[in-house]
C-alpha positions as CSV (number, residue, x, y, z in Angstrom):
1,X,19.9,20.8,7.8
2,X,16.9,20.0,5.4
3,X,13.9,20.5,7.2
4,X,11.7,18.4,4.4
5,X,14.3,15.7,5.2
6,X,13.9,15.8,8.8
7,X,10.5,15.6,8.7
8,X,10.4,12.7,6.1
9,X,13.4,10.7,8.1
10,X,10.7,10.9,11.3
11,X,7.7,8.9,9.1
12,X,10.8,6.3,9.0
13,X,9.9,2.8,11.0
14,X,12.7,1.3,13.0
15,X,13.6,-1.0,10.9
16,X,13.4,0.7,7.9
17,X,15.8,3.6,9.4
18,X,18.0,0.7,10.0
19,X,18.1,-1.0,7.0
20,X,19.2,2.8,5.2
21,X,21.8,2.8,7.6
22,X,23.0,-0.5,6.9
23,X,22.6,0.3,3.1
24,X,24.8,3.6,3.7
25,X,27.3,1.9,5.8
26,X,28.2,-0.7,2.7
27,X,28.2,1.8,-0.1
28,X,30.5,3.8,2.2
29,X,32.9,0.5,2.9
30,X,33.3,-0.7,-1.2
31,X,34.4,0.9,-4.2
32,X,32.5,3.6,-5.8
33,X,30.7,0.9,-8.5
34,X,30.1,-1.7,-5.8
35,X,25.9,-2.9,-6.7
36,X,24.0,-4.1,-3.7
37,X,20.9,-5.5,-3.8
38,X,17.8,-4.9,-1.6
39,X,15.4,-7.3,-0.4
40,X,12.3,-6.2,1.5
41,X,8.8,-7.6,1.0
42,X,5.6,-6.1,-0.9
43,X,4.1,-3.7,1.7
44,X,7.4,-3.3,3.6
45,X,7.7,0.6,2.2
46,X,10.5,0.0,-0.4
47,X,10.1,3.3,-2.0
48,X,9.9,5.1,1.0
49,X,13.2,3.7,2.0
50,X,15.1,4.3,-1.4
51,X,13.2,7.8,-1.4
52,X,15.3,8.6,1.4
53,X,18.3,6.6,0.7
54,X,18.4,8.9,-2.7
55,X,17.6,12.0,-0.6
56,X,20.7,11.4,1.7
57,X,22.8,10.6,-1.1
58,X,22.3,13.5,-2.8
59,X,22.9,15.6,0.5
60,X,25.9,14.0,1.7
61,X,27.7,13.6,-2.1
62,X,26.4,15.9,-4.1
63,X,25.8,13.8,-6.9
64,X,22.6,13.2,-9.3
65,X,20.6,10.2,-8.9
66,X,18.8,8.1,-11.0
67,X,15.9,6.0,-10.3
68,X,15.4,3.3,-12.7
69,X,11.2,1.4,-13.4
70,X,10.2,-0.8,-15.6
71,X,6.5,0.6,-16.5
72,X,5.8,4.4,-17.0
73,X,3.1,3.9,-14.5
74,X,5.6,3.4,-12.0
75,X,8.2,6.7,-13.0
76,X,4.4,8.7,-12.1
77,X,4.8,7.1,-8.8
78,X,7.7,7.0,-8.1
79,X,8.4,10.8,-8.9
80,X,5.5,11.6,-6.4
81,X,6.9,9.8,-3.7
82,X,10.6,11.2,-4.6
83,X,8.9,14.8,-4.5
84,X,7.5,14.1,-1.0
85,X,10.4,13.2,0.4
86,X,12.3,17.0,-1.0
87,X,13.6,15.5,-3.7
88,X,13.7,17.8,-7.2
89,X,13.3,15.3,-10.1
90,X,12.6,15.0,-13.2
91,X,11.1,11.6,-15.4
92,X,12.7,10.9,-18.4
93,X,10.4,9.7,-20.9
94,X,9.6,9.6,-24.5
95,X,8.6,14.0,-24.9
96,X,12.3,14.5,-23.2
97,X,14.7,14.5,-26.0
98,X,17.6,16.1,-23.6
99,X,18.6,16.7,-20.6
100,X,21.2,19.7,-20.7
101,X,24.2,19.5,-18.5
102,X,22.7,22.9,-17.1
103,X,19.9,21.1,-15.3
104,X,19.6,21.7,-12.0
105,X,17.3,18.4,-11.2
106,X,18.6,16.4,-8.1
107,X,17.0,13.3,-9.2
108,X,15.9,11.7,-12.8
109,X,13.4,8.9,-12.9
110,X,13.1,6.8,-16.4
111,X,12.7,3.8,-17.9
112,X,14.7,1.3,-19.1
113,X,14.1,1.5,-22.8
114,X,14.2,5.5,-22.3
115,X,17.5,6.4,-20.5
116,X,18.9,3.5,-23.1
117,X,17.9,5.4,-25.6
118,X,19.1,9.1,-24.3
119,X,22.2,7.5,-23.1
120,X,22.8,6.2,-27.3
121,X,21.5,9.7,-28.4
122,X,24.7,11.1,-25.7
123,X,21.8,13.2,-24.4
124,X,22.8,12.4,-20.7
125,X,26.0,13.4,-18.9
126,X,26.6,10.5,-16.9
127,X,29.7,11.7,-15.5
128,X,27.7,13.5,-13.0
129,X,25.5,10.6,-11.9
130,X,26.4,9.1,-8.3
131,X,24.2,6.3,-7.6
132,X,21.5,4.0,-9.6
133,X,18.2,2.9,-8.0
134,X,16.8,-0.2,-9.1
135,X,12.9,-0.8,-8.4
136,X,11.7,-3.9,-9.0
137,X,15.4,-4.9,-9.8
138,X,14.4,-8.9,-10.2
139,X,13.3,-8.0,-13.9
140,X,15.8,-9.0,-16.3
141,X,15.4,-5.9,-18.4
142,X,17.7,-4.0,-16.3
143,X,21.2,-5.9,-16.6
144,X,21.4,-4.1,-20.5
145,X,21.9,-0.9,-18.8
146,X,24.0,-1.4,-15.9
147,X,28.0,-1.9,-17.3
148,X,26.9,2.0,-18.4
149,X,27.5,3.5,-14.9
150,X,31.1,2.6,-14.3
151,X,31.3,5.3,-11.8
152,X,28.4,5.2,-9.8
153,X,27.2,3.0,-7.0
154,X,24.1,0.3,-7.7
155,X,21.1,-0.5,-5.6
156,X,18.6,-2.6,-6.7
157,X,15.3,-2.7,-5.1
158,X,13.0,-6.5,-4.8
159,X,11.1,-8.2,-2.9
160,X,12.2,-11.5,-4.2
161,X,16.0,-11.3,-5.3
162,X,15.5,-14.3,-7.8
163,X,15.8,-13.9,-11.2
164,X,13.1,-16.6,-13.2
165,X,15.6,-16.7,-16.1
166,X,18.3,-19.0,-14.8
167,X,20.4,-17.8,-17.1
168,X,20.5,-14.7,-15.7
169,X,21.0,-15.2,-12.0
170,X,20.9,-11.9,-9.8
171,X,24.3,-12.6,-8.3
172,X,25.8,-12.3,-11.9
173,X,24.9,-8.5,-11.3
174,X,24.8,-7.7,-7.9
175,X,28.2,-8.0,-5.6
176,X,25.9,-8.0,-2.1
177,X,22.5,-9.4,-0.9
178,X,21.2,-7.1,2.3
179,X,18.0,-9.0,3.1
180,X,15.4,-7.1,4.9
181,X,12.6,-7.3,7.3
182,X,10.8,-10.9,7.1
183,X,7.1,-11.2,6.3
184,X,6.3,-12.7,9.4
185,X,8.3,-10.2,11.3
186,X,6.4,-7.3,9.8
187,X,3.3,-9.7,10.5
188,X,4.6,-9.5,14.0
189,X,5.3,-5.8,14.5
190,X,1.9,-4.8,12.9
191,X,3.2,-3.7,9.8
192,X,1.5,-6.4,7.4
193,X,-1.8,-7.8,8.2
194,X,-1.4,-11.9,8.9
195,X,-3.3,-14.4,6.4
196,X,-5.4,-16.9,6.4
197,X,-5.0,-19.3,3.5
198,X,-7.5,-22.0,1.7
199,X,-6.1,-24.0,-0.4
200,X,-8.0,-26.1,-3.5
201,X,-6.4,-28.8,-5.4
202,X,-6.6,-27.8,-8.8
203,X,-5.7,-30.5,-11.9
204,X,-3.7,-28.9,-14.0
205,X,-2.4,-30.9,-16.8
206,X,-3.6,-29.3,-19.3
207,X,-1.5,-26.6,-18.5
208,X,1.6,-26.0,-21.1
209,X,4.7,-24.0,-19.9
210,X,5.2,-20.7,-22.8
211,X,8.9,-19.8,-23.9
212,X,8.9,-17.2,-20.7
213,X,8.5,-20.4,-18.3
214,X,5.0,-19.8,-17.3
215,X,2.0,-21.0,-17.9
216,X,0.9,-20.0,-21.1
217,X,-2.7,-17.4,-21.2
218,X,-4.0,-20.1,-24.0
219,X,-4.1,-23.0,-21.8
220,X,-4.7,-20.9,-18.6
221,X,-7.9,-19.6,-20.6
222,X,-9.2,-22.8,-21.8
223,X,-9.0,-24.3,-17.8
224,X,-10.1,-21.7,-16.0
225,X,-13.2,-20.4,-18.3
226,X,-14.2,-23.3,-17.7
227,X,-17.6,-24.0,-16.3
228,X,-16.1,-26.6,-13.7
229,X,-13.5,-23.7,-12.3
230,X,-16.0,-21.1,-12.4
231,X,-18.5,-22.8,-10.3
232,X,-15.2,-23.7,-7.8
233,X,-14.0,-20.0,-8.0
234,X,-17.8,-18.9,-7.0
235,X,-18.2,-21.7,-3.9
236,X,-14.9,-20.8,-2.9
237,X,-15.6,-17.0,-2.5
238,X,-19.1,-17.5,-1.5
239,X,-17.7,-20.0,1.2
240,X,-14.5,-18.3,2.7
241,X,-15.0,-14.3,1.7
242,X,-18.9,-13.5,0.9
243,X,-18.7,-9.6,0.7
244,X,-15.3,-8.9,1.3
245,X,-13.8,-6.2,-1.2
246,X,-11.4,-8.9,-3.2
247,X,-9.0,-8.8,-5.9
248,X,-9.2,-11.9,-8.4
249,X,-5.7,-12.1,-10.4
250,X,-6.4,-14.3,-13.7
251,X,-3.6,-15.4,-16.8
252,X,-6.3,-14.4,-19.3
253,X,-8.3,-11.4,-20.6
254,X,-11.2,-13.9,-21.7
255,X,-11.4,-15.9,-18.3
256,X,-11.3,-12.4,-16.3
257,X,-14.2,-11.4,-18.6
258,X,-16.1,-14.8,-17.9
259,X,-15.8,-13.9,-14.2
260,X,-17.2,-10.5,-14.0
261,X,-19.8,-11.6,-16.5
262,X,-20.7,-14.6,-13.9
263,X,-20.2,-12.5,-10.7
264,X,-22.6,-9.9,-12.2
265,X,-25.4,-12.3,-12.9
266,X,-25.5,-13.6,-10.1
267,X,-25.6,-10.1,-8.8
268,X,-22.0,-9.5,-6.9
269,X,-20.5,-5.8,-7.3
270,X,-17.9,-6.5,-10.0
271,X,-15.3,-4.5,-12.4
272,X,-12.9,-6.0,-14.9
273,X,-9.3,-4.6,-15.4
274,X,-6.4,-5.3,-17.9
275,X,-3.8,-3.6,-19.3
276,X,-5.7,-2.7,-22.4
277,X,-8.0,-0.6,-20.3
278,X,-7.6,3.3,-21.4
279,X,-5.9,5.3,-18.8
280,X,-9.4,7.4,-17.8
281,X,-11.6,4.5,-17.0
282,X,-8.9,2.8,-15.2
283,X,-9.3,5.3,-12.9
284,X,-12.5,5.5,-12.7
285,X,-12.3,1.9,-12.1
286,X,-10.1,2.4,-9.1
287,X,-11.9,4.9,-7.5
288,X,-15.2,2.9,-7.8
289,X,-13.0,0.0,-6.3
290,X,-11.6,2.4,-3.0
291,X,-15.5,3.6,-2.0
292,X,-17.5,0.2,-3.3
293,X,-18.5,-1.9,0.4
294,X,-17.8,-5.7,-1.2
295,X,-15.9,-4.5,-4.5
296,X,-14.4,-7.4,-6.6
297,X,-11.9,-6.3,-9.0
298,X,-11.0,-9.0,-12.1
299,X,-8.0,-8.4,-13.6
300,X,-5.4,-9.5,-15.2
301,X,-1.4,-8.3,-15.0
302,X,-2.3,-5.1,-14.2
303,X,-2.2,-5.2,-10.8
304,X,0.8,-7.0,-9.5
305,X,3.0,-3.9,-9.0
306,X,2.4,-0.1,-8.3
307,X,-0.8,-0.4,-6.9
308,X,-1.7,0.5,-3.5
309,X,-5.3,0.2,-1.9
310,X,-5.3,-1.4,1.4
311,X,-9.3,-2.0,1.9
312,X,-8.2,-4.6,0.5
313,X,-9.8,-7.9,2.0
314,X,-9.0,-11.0,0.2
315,X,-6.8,-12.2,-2.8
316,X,-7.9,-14.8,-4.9
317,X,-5.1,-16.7,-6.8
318,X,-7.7,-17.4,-9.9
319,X,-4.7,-18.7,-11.9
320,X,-1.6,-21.0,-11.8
321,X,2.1,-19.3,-12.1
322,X,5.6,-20.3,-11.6
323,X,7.0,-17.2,-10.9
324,X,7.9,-16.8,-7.0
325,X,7.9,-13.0,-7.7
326,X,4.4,-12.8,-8.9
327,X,3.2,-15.0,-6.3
328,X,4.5,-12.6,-4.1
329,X,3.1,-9.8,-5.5
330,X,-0.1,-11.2,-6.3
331,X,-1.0,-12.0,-2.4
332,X,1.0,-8.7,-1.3
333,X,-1.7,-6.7,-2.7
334,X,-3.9,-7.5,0.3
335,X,-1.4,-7.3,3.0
336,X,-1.7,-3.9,3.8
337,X,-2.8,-3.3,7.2
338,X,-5.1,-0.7,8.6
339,X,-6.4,0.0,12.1
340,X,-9.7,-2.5,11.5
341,X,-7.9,-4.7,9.3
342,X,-5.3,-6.9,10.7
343,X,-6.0,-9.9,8.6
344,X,-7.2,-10.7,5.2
345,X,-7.7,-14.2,3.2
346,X,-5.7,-15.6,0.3
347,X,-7.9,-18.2,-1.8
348,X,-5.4,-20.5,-4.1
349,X,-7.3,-22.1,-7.1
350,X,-3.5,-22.8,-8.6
351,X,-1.9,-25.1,-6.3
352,X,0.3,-22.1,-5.6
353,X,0.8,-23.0,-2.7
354,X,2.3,-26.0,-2.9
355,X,4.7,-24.8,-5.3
356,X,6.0,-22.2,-3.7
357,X,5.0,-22.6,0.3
358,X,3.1,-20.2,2.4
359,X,3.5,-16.5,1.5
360,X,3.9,-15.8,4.8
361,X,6.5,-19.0,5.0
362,X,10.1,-17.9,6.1
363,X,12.9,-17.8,3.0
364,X,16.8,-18.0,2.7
365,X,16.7,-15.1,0.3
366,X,20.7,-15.5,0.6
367,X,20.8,-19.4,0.2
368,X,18.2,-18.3,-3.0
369,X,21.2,-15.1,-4.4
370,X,23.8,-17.7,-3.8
371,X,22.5,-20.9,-5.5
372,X,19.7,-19.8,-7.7
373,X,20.2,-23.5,-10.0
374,X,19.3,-25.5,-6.7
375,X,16.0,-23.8,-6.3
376,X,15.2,-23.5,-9.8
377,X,15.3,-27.3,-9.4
378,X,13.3,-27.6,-6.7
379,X,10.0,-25.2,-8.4
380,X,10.6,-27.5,-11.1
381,X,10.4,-30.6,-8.8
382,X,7.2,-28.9,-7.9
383,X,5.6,-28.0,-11.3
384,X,6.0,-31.4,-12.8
385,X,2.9,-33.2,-13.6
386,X,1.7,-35.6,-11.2
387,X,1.6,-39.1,-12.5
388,X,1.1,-42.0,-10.7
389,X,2.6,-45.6,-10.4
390,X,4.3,-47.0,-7.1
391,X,8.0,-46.6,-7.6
392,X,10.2,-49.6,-8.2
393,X,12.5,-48.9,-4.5
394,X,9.4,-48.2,-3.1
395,X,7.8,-51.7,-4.3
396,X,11.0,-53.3,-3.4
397,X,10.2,-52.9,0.5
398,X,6.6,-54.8,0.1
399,X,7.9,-57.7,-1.3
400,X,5.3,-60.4,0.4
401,X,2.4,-58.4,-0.5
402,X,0.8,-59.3,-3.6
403,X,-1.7,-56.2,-4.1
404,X,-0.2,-53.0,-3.4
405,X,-2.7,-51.2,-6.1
406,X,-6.0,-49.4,-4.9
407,X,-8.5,-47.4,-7.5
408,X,-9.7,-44.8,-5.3
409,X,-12.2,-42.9,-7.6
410,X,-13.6,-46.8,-8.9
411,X,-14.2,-48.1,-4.8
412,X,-15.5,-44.4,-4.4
413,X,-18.7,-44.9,-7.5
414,X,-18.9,-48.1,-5.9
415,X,-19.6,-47.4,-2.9
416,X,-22.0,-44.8,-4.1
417,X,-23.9,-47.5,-5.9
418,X,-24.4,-49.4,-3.1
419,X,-25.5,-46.6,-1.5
420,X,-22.7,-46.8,1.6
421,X,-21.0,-43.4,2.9
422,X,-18.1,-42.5,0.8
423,X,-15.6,-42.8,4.2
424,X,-15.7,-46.6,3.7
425,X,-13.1,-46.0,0.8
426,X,-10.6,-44.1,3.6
427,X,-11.1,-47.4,5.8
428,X,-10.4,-50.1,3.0
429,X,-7.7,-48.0,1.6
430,X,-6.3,-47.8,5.4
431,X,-6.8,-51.4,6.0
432,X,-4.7,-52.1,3.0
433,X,-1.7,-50.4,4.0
434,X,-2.2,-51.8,6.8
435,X,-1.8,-55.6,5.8
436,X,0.9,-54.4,3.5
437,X,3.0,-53.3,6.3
438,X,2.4,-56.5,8.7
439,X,2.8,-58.5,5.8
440,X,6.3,-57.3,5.6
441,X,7.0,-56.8,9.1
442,X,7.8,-58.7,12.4
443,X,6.9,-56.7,14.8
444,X,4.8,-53.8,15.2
445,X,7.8,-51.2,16.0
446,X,9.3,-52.4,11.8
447,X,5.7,-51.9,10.8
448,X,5.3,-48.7,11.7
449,X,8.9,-48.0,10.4
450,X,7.2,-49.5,7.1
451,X,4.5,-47.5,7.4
452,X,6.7,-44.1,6.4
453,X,7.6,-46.0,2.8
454,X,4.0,-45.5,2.2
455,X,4.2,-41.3,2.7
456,X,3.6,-40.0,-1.0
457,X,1.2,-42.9,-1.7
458,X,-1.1,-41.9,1.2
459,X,-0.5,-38.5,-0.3
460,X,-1.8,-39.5,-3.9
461,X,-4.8,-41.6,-2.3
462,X,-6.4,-39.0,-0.2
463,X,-5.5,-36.6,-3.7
464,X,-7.8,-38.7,-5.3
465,X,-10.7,-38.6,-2.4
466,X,-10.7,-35.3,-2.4
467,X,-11.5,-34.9,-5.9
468,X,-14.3,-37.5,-5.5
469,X,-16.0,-35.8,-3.0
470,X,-15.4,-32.0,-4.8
471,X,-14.9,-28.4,-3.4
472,X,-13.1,-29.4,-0.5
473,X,-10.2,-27.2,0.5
474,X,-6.4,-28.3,1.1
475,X,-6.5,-27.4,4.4
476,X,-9.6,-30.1,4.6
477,X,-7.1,-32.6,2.3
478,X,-4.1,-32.1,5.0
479,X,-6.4,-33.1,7.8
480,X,-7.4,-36.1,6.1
481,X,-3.8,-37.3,5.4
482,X,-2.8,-36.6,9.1
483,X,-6.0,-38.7,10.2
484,X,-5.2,-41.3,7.8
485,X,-1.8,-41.7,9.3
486,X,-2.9,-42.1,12.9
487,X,-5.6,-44.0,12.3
488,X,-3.2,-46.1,10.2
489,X,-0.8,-46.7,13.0
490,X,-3.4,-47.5,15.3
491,X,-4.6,-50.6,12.7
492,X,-1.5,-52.1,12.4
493,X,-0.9,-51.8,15.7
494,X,-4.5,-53.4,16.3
495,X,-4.1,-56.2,13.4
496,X,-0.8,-57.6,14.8
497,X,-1.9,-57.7,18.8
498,X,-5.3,-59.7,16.9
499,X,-2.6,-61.8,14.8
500,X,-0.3,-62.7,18.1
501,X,-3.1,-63.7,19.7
502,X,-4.3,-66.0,16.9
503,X,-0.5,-67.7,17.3
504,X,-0.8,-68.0,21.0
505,X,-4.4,-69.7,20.5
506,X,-2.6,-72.4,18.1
């Protein structure tokens, strides 16, 4: 028995021991080119698992493995943590013209682009290869290079086993979804430390979607370098993480820039990172980030995957996406969990939130592999711009009310100007609904039946309070909606007992 494999296979968690032995037990029942796909999330220990999942491989078949990245950052680290787990390997990059059939490595790591190249050249024997490993196996790069191992098994590695291109759908290369741990389960178990979220409502209209399906850096630069978002991005750390060591995760190089150079004047501990940073200061960088009390790092890309440092306190979403993977890999950074750190704090300036749900919110990752078109449709649903105008079947249940329109932000400066508290808007907005629901009602119990045609308009008003009054968080926003609903049902509860009474009187 391998004693290095022993010891590694102890440093296992439960359930990551069983999910190897669940991954074993399929490659075991299928044909030899069967491709499964593995979903665990960010912080769950995925290459710890495939580590030893390519260490029992090789032990039990005697076969070479290959581990397959997407960024030569990643082969470094991977190669480290195959070597810790007894693995010999080798990386295949750009100085490795050949690999002789004579080499006696257990294990190659490479990317993409590389082993493409190397398998062109004939400078691989593949014939001796047993099983791919996928990390990161949601990026679309990969499907070029996988009809080339006919004879060996697949695993691909993600947290999020959805593919953004919907074109390309994951189960149009994978046979088998093995969904791991949840996030809240590893919440749960004290694997992952648990979040607390604040949410802003961000306008983002002037947002424009690039040929990739995100939001494009140009547009993301232009709103967010603004001196509007800068002042929010500043109250809401000052407000909710003051002196935490943070991570700020912008779309642009210029708006990250604008950040450190507003953090620093106003005299915050603050770094700026982005992939064009040369490989020594980077470092640096990091270290200074690992032993700085209160660090904020600004970056931008670079971050999201193979990086590790779980000091990490808060993650603030300084940027809108629509890409569930980099959401989750953009809030995983700070879920690492330590002995004093069992929570940390996610800030959303990006109304990521909404489009995507809680991080920490539970998932059909198989519904998701399955029908990929269906919840392509629904982030779309999502990222469409708000506009605003009572629809016609919802106007068609209102018929005996007249006015049905109320300009929030106009009764909001008016109010101001006659110098009245800014809650008298929530009451004559409140009152309206309410008259608009009596007026087309006979009894209370229809009323408050009416009363749930008005949902996404009470949404849109108490959208449009919140931006009056500024800087106030969703979580402030949801609040008012749920207070606005009770204290709606209570008027028209209130209006009709006054109105029967007026009746009875006659």
């Amino acid at each position: 028995m391998d004693t290095t494999a022993e010891t590694t296979a102890k440093k296992l968690y439960d359930y990551q021991q069983n999910d190897i032995t669940a991954l074993f037990d399929k490659l075991e029942q299928n044909p030899v080119h069967h491709r499964l796909l593995y979903q665990l999330p960010t912080g769950g220990g995925k290459t710890v698992i495939f580590s030893e999942i390519a260490n029992r491989f090789i032990r039990k078949y005697q076969k070479k493995v290959i581990v397959l990245t997407h960024r030569i950052e990643l082969c470094r680290q991977t190669s480290s943590a195959l070597k810790t787990a007894g693995i010999k390997n080798k990386i295949v990059d750009s100085s490795i013209k050949k690999v002789s059939r004579k080499d006696n490595h257990d294990c190659y790591v490479a990317m993409v682009e590389t082993l493409k190249n190397r398998i062109n050249d004939g400078q691989i024997d593949m014939n001796g290869i047993g099983l791919v490993i996928i990390d990161e196996a949601h990026h679309n790069s990969f499907h070029k290079l996988l009809a080339e191992f006919e004879n060996a098994a697949i695993i691909g590695v993600t947290a999020t086993p959805f593919s953004s291109d919907i074109d390309l759908p994951m189960h149009k290369n994978y046979d088998e979804l093995v969904v791991g741990e949840s996030i809240t389960s590893l919440i749960e178990q004290g694997y992952l430390a648990k979040p607390t979220t604040w949410r802003y409502d961000v306008e983002l209209n002037t947002l424009k979607t690039g040929l990739n399906g995100d939001f494009t850096v140009s547009t993301s630069d232009e709103l967010y370098s603004s001196p509007a978002m800068l002042d929010l991005l500043v109250h809401a750390y000052e407000a909710h993480t003051k002196n935490k060591k943070t991570l700020i995760f912008n779309n642009g190089i210029f708006t990250s820039k604008k950040v450190c150079q507003v953090f620093t004047d106003l005299g915050y501990p603050i770094r700026h990172l982005d992939n064009e940073t040369p490989a020594a200061e980077r470092i640096e960088i990091l270290k200074w980030l690992k032993k700085t009390k209160g660090a904020i790092l600004t970056s931008v890309s670079i971050l999201t995957t193979g990086f590790d440092e779980p000091s990490i306190q808060t993650v603030i979403l300084n940027r809108a996406t629509n890409s569930l993977t980099l959401y989750h890999q953009m809030i995983g950074r700070g879920a690492r969990r330590l002995p004093q750190k069992k929570t940390f704090t996610i800030i959303d300036l990006g109304n990521n939130t909404d489009r995507f749900g809680e991080w920490n919110a539970p998932l059909d990752w198989q519904h998701i592999f399955d029908n990929p078109e269906a919840y392509h449709e629904s982030l779309s649903s999502h990222s469409a711009t708000e506009t605003h105008s009572m629809p016609s079947e919802m106007r068609s249940h209102f018929p005996n009310s007249l006015e049905i329109s109320f300009d929030v932000q106009k009764a909001y400066q008016d109010a101001l100007d006659s110098q009245q508290k800014p809650r008298i808007v929530i009451r004559d907005s409140i009152r309206q609904h309410a008259l608009m629901c009596i007026d087309n009602s006979d009894t209370i119990p229809e009323a408050l039946t009416l009363m749930e045609e008005l949902s996404k308009e009470i949404d849109w008003r108490i959208k449009q309070y919140a931006k009056c009054l500024g800087r106030v968080t969703k979580n402030y926003t949801e609040w008012l909606r749920d207070d606005y609903k009770e204290r709606l049902k209570i008027m028209i509860q209130k209006l009709i007992h006054r109105r029967g009474l007026l009746k009875t009187a006659v």
